[in-house]
Each structure stands twice: as C-alpha cells, then as structure tokens.
C-alpha positions as CSV (number, residue, x, y, z in Angstrom):
1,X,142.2,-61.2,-16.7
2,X,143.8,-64.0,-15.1
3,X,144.5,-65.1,-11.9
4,X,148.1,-66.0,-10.6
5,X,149.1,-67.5,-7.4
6,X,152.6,-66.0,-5.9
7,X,153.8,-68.5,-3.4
8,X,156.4,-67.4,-1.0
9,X,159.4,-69.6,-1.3
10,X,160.0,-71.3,2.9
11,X,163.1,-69.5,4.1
12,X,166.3,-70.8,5.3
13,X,165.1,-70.0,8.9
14,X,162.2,-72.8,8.3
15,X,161.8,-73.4,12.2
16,X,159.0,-73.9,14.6
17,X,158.9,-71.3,16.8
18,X,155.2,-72.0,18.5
19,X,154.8,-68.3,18.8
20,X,151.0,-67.4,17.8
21,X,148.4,-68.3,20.5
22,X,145.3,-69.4,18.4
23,X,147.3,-70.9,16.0
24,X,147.1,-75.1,17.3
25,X,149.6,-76.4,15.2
26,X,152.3,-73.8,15.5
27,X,151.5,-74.8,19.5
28,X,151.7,-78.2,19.5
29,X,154.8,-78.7,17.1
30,X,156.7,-75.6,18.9
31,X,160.3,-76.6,19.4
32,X,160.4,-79.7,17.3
33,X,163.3,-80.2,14.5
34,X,162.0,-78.6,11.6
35,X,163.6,-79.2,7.9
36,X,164.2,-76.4,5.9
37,X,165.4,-77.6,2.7
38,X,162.5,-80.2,2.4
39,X,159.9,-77.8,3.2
40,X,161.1,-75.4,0.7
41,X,161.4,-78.0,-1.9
42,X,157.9,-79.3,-0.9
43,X,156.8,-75.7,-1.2
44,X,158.0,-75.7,-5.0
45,X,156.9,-78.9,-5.7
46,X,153.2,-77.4,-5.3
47,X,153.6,-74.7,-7.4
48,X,155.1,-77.2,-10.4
49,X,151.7,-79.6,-9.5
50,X,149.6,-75.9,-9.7
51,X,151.4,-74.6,-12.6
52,X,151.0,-78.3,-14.4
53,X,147.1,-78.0,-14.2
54,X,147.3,-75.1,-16.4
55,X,146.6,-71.9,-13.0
56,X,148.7,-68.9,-13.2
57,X,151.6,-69.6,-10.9
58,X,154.6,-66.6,-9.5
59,X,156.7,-66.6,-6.1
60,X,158.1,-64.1,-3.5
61,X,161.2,-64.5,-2.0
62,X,161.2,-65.4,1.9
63,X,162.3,-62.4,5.1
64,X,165.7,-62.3,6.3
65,X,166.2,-63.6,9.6
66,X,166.8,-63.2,12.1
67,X,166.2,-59.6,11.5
68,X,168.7,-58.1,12.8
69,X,167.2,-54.4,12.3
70,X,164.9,-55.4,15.3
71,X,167.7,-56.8,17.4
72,X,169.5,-53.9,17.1
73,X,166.1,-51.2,17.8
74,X,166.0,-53.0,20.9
75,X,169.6,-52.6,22.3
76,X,171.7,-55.5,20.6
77,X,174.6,-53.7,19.5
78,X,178.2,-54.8,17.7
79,X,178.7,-56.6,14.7
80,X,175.9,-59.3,13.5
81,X,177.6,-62.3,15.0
82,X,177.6,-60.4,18.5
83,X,174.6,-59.3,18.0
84,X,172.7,-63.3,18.1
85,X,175.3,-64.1,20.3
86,X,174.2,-61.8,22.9
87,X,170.5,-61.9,21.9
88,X,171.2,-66.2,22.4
89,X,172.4,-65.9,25.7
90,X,169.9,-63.0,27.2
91,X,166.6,-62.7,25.3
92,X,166.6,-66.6,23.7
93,X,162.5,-65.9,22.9
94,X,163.2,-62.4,21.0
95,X,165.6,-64.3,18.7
96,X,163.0,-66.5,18.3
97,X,160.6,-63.9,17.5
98,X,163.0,-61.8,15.1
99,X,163.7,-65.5,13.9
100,X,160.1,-66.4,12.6
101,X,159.4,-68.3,9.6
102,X,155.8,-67.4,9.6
103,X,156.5,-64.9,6.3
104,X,156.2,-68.1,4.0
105,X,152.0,-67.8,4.8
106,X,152.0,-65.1,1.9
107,X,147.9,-65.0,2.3
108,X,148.9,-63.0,4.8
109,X,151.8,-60.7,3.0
110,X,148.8,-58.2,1.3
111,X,145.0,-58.0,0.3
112,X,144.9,-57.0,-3.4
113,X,141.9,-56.5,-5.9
114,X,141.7,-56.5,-9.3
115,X,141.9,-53.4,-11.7
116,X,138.6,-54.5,-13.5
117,X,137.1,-53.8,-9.6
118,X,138.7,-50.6,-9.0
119,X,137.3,-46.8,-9.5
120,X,140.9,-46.1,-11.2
121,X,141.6,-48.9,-13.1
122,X,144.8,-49.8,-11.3
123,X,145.6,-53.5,-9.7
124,X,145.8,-52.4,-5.5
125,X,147.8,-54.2,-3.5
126,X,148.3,-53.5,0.4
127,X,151.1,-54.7,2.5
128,X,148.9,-56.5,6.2
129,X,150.6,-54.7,8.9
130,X,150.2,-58.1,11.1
131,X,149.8,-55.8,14.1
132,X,148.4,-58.4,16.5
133,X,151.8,-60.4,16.7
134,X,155.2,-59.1,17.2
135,X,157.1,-62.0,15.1
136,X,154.5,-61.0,12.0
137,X,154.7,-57.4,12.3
138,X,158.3,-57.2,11.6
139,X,157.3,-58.6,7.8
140,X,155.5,-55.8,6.3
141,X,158.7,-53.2,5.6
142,X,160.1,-55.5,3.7
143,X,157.2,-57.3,1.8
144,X,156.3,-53.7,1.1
145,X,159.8,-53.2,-0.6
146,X,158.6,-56.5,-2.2
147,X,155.7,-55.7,-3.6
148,X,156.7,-52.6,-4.8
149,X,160.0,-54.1,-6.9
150,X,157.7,-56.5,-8.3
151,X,154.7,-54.2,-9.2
152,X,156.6,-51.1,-9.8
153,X,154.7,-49.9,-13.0
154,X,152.3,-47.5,-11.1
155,X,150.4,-46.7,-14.5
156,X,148.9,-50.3,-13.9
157,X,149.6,-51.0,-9.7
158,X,149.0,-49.2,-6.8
159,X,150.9,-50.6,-4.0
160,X,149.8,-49.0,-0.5
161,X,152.2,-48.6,2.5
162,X,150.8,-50.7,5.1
163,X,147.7,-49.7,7.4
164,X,149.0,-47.0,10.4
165,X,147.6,-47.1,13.7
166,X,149.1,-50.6,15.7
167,X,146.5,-52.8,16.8
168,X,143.6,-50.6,15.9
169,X,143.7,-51.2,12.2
170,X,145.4,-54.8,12.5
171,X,145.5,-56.4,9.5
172,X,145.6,-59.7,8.4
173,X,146.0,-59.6,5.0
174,X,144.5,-61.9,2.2
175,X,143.6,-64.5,4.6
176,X,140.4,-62.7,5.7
177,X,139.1,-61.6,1.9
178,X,137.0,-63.9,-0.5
179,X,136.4,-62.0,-4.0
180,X,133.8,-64.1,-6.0
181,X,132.7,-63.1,-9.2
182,X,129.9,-64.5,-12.1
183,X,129.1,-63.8,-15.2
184,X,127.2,-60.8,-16.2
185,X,127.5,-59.7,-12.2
186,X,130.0,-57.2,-10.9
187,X,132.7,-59.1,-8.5
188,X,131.8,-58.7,-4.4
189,X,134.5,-58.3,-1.7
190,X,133.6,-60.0,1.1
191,X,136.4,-58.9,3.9
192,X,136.0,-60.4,7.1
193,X,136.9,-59.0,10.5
194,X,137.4,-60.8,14.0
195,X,137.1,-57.7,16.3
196,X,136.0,-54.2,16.8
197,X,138.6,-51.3,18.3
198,X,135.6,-49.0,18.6
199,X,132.1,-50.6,18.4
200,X,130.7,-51.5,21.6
201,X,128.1,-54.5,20.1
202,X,130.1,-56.6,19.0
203,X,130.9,-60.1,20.8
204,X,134.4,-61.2,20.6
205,X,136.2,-64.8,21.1
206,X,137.2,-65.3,25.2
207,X,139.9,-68.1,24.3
208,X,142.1,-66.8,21.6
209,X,142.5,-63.2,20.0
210,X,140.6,-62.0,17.5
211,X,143.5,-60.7,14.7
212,X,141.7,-58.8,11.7
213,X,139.7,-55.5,12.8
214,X,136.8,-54.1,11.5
215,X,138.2,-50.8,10.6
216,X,141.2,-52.2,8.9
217,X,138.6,-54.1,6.4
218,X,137.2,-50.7,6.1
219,X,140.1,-49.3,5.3
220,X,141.0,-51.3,2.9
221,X,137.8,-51.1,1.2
222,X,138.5,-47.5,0.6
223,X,142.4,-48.0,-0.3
224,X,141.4,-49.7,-3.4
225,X,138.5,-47.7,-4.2
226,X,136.0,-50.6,-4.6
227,X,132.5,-49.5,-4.9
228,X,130.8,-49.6,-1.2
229,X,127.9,-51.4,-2.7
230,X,130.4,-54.5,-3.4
231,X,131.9,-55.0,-0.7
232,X,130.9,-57.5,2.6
233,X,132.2,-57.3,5.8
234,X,130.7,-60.2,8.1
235,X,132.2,-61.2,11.2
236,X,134.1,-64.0,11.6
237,X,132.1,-66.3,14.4
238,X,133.9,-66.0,17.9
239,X,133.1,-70.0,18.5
240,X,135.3,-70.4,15.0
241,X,138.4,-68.1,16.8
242,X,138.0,-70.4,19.6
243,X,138.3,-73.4,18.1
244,X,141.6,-72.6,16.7
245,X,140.0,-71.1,13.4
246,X,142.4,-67.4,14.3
247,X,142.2,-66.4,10.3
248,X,138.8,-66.9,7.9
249,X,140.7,-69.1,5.4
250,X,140.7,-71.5,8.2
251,X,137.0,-72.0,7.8
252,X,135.8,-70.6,4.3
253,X,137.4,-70.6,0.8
254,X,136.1,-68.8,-1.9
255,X,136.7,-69.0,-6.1
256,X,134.7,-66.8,-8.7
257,X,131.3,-68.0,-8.7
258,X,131.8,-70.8,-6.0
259,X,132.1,-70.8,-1.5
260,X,132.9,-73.6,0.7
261,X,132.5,-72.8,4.1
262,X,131.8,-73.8,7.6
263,X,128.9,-73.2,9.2
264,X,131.6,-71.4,12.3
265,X,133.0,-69.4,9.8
266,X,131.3,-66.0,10.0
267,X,128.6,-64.9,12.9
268,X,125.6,-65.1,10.4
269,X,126.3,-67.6,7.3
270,X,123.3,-68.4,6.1
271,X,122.5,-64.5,6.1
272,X,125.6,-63.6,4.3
273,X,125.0,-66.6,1.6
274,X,121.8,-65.2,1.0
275,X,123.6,-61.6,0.8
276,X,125.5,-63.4,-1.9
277,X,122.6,-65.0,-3.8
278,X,121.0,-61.7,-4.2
279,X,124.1,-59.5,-5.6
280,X,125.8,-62.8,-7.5
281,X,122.5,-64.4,-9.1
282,X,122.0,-67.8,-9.6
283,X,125.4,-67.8,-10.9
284,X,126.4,-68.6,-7.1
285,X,127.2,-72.0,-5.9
286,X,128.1,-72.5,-2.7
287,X,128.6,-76.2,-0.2
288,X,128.1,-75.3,3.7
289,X,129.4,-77.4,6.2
290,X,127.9,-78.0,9.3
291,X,129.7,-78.3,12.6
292,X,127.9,-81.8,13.6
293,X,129.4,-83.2,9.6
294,X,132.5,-82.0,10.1
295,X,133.4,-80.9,13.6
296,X,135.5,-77.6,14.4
297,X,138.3,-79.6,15.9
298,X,138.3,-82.0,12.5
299,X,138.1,-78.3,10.4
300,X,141.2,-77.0,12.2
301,X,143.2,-80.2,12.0
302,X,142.6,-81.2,8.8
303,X,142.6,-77.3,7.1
304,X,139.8,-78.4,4.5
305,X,138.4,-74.9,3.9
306,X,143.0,-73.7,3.8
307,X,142.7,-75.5,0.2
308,X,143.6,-73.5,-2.9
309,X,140.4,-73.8,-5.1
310,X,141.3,-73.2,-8.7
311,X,139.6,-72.6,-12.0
312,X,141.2,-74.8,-14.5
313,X,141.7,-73.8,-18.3
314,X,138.5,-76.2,-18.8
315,X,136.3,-74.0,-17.0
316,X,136.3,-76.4,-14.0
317,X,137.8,-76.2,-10.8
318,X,139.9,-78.0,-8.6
319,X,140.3,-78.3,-5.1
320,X,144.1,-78.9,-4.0
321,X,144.2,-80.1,-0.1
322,X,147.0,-81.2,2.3
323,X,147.0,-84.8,2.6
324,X,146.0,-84.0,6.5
325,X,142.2,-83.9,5.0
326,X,142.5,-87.0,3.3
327,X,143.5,-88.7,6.5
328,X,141.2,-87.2,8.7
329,X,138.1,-88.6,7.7
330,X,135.4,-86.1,8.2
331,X,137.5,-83.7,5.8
332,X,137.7,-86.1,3.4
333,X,133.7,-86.8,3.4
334,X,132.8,-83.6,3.3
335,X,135.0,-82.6,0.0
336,X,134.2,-86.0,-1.3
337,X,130.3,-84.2,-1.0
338,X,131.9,-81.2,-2.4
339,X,133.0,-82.8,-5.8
340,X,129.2,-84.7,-5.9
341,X,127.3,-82.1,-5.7
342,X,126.3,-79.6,-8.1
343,X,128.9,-76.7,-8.3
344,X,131.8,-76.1,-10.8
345,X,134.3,-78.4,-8.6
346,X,135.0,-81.7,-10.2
347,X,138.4,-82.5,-8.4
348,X,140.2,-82.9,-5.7
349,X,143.9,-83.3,-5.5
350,X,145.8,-84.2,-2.2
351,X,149.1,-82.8,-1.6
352,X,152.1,-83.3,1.0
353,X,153.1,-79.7,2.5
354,X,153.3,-81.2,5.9
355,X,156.4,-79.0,7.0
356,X,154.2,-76.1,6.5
357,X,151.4,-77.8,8.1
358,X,152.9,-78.4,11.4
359,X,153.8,-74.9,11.8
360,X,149.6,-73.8,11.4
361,X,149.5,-73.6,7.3
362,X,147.7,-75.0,4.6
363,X,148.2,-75.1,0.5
364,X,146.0,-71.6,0.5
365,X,148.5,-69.9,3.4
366,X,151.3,-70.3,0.8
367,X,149.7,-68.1,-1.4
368,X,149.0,-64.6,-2.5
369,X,146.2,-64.2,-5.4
370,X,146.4,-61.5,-7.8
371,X,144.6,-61.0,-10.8
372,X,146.3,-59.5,-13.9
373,X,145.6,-58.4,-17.5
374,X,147.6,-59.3,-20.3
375,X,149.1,-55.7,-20.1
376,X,149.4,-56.2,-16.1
377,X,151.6,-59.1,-16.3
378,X,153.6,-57.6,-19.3
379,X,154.8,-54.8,-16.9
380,X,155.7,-56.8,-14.4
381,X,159.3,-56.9,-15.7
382,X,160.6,-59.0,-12.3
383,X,161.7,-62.8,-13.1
384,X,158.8,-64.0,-10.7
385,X,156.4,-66.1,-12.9
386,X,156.6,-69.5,-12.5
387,X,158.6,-71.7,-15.4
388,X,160.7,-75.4,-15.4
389,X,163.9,-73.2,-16.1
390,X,162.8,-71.3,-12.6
391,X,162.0,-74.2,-10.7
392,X,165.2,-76.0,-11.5
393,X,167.3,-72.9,-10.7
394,X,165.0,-72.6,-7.5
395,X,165.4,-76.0,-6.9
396,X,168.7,-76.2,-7.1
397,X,169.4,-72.7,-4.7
398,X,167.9,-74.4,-2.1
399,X,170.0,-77.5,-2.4
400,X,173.1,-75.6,-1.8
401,X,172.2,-73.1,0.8
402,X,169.1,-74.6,3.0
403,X,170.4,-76.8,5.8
404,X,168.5,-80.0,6.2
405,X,168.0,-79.2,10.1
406,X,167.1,-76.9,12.1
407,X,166.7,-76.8,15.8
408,X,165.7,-74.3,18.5
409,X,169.5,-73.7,19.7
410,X,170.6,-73.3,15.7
411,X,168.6,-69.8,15.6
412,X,171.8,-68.6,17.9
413,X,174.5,-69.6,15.5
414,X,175.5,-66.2,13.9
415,X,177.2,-69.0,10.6
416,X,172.7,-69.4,10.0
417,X,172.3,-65.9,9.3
418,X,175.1,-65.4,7.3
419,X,174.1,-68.5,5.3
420,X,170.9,-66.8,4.5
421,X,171.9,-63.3,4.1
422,X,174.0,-64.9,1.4
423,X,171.5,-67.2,-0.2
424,X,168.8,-64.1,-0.4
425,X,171.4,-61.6,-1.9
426,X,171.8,-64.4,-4.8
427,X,168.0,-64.7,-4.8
428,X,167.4,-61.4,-5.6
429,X,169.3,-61.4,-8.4
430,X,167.8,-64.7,-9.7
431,X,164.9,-62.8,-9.9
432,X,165.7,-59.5,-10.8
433,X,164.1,-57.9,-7.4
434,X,167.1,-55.4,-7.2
435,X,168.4,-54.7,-3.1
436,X,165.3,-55.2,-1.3
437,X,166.3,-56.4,1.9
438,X,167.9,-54.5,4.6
439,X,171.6,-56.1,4.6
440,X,171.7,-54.8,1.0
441,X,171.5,-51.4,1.8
C-alpha cells in the first residue's frame, strides 16, 4: 500500500474573501489583491518538489465559482451575467461567499481510510459536509461528483454521500483525522472533534467556533467500518480553537509510526500519547511541543504542525514546511529539535506557498491523503496521478486562463466566471473526469 497525496489545483477564483471567523489569516489578509495564476503555479510547484522526493503525488480539480446554483436557490434569476450583476450590486458578501476559494484546502474535501483498515476490504472515502460555514458547505456536491469520477471502481472504493443533519454532524474533513500505523500493530484512527451537539460535559472554545462535532467523528467511524477498538476520538483543546488553531492540523500532524503535536492540540495530550504507546508499541515516536517553546500565537502564524510529513522511499521521513516557519523563529527551533531528536524524521524542507498561506493554509491543507494498493491505483482509470507530462500541460492551462489579479470588485465581472467555466470544462477533459460540474450538465 502506498500513500498518495491529491492536491487540489488553486482555482481561477484564487481570492481573499476573509470569510471564516477563527481562521487569522483569512482575517487579516481579507480584501487584499490576491494572484491566482502564481498561486496555482506555486501550488504545482509543491507537488513537482513532493513527487521529486520519490511520495505518491495526484490532484483534484478546483469548484466552479462563483456558483451560480446557489445564486440562483436564493432568488438571482436570468442569464449568468445577470445573475453576478445583480448579486454585485445587491448582496456584494453572498457573491463573495458563492465566490470562495477556500476548496483548494482539499484536507478538508473528505476523510478516507485505507482498505487494509476496513471490515470490507474497500478504500472509504467521505465527502466533509463543511456545515459550520456557508462558503465551505456549498463544496461537498461537487467534490462528491469528484470523488466518485475518480474512485468509481466500487469493487475496490466506497465513496459515501456526505454526512446529513447540518450543523449537528459538521464535518471537517481530513483535517481533524491522524491515522498512524507500525509494524506488526494494527493502524489507529485518531479523529478529533471540537464540539458536542448533544453531550452536556463537554467545555467548548468562547472566542471562535468549534467546527468538527463529535458525532460526525462517530459517524464516520462507522461509515468505513473501522474496528471500534482502533479508533480515538480526543478533543481538540478549546484554548487551541481560541488561539486561532479552528482545525487539528493546525496543531498536530501525524505519519505512520510518528506525531508532532502541540501541547494545545487536544484537551488531554499526554493521556492520548500514552493511549497511543499502549495500542502502537514502542514502535511510536512522537515530539510534543509545549506552549512556553513555541507559543500558540507563533503555532498559528508560522503553521508548523500544517506541514506534510512524508515517508520517503528510504524509509525516512521528511517534513515539508512553509517558509512562514523558517522565519518565525520559534517554528524553526522547534522542528530544528524535531529532526535531532530520535524519531524517523531526518529532514526538513521549506517551501513558498505564501498565496495559500495568507488566506489560512499550509503545505498539509493542500492535501487529501489516500492510501492505495497496487490494484487500487490500477482502477483508478482518471488522468489524476502526478507526472512531468501533467505538470507541464497543468502548468501551461493555467498560464492561459488564470488572470494574474484578482481583486474584491473582479468577483462581479460576469467575463471571470465565464473564464473559468471555460478553463474547468477543458480541465476535465485533461483529466478524464467526464462532466462533473454543474454548467456541464
């Protein structure tokens, strides 16, 4: 089995919308001139760099927007160009909502495990319904539609409609589950939670809302039929929410037999590490930091624990960081202790994905893991795994169809959304997703 990491491809849309409370960066860079066509080629240029160490590397294809489908459910009626022209001139924040970029986070697009965890022997995938915020909940229709083009096989994948039930089973997706794995030891879920809709004992944050419920980890615990005895479900600390930390790969990233986490990550750490310890054997590395070495302010800036951490075909592993944490100099200590100390991580490698940064994501928000067999990725028939022929095409689709700039008052030109309505329908053929989106069908 081996682990592949799909990266969602920045849209056309790229824009910063400052539209999730919680989120720091999306707040402080709201409004600002965003560039699309450099943070879509940034966005490639990490999957080349991850593909070049020798990890498993795939992409999905950005949302349409603005969606017009919303638009129209709430009231917007005529063609597409009258449609953002009215929406422009009378409801400027719901084109900005139905404008979002925030689908390029694909950590967030699904929670998946692996078919050597499952009861039936199938890969499960399940679309986050992203209840908690309106721009996010208008992605999982489509990445559903997504998912299921790409995994369509259903001897080998089960692809799940998204959770029902709104804000009671909201779900986050991928950026609130850890799977870590050693030898000779059966692989443990660990899938996080920031709130309760129906315990009374739990504490939740005051200053920003908890996304990910309990029941929806739950949930998806039974979806894809892991065994009970596997599967974690700490809290994710209320001081961490507060301090900007709104999703658990903000303050803990997990690979295989290795966890680097903060010490605000979950309510009880040390009691879930030694949770760990006992079901993962001494197999089971993990580097804690503490709040007073790396401060919850310096964790949220910097995105430390938002690193991809990758097993490389050596056996070793690699941390890949945004620059942010080299410049910030707690960050940097603390995975400069990482790599000395004695765990499987021998590397860390800083890269530039500042246009994704500013909006509130890191290298791990750009991407979905999912573990496949040989067989797995041989039905996967979809021209999604990464190549250099890909990347130049990629590369080169972006170049003619991304503008350079993007402000706030573009989102109102109707000529934007016909740009990208025409730049997805080619990149659906590139590869071989079939009519996916809405303004194919």
């Amino acid at each position: 089995m081996r682990e592949y990491n799909f990266d969602g491809i920045v849209g056309p849309t790229h824009n910063y919308g400052g539209l999730s409370p919680g989120n720091l960066a999306s707040s402080l860079h709201g409004g600002e001139v965003s560039h699309p066509r450099e943070a879509a080629l940034q966005g490639l240029e990490k999957m080349r760099f991850v593909a070049g160490l020798g990890v498993g590397q795939a992409v999905l294809p950005p949302q349409p927007r603005p969606s017009l489908k919303t638009l129209r459910a709430l009231g917007f009626t005529g063609t597409d160009e009258e449609v953002i022209t009215r929406a422009g001139k009378e409801a400027e924040h719901l084109l900005r909502l139905t404008s979002s970029s925030a689908a390029m986070w694909t950590a967030n697009a699904a929670t998946g495990a692996p078919s050597e965890d499952t009861a039936d022997g199938r890969m499960h995938l399940t679309p986050a319904n992203l209840q908690q915020m309106f721009h996010r909940a208008l992605e999982a229709e489509t990445t559903h539609a997504v998912l299921r083009s790409i995994f369509a096989d259903e001897k080998h994948f089960a692809v799940h409609a998204p959770l029902p039930g709104g804000g009671h089973f909201a779900d986050e997706g991928a950026a609130n589950h850890i799977r870590l794995v050693t030898p000779g030891h059966k692989a443990v879920h660990v899938l996080a939670w920031g709130r309760s809709a129906w315990r009374d004992d739990v504490r939740h944050p005051t200053r920003f809302p908890a996304r990910q419920t309990y029941e929806s980890s739950q949930a998806l615990a039974r979806l894809h039929k892991l065994d009970p005895a596997q599967v974690l479900l700490p809290q994710q600390a209320p001081e961490g929410i507060d301090a900007g930390a709104f999703h658990t790969d903000v303050m803990a990233v997990g690979n295989e037999s290795f966890l680097m986490l903060h010490e605000l990550a979950f309510v009880d750490p040390r009691g879930l590490l030694k949770t760990l310890r006992e079901k993962l054997g001494e197999g089971f590395t993990y580097v804690l930091a503490t709040n007073e070495e790396l401060p919850a302010r310096d964790a949220v800036k910097a995105y430390p624990f938002n690193s991809q951490v990758l097993t490389l075909p050596d056996g070793t592993m690699a941390i890949i960081a945004p620059e942010e944490s080299r410049e910030t100099e707690p960050a940097r200590r603390f995975l400069e202790r990482v790599v000395a100390e004695n765990n499987p991580v021998k590397r860390v490698y800083y890269l530039d994905v500042r246009q994704s940064m500013n909006n509130g994501g890191g290298p791990a928000c750009l991407r979905q893991r999912v573990w496949l067999t040989d067989a797995e990725r041989a039905a996967v028939k979809a021209n999604v795994f990464y190549s250099a022929e890909l990347h130049e095409t990629l590369a080169g689709w972006v170049k003619r169809h991304y503008r350079e700039d993007l402000r706030a008052r573009d989102l109102a030109d109707p000529k934007l959304a016909r740009e990208t309505m025409t730049a997805l329908d080619e990149l659906t053929r590139i590869l071989g997703l079939g009519n996916v989106y809405d303004f194919q069908k």
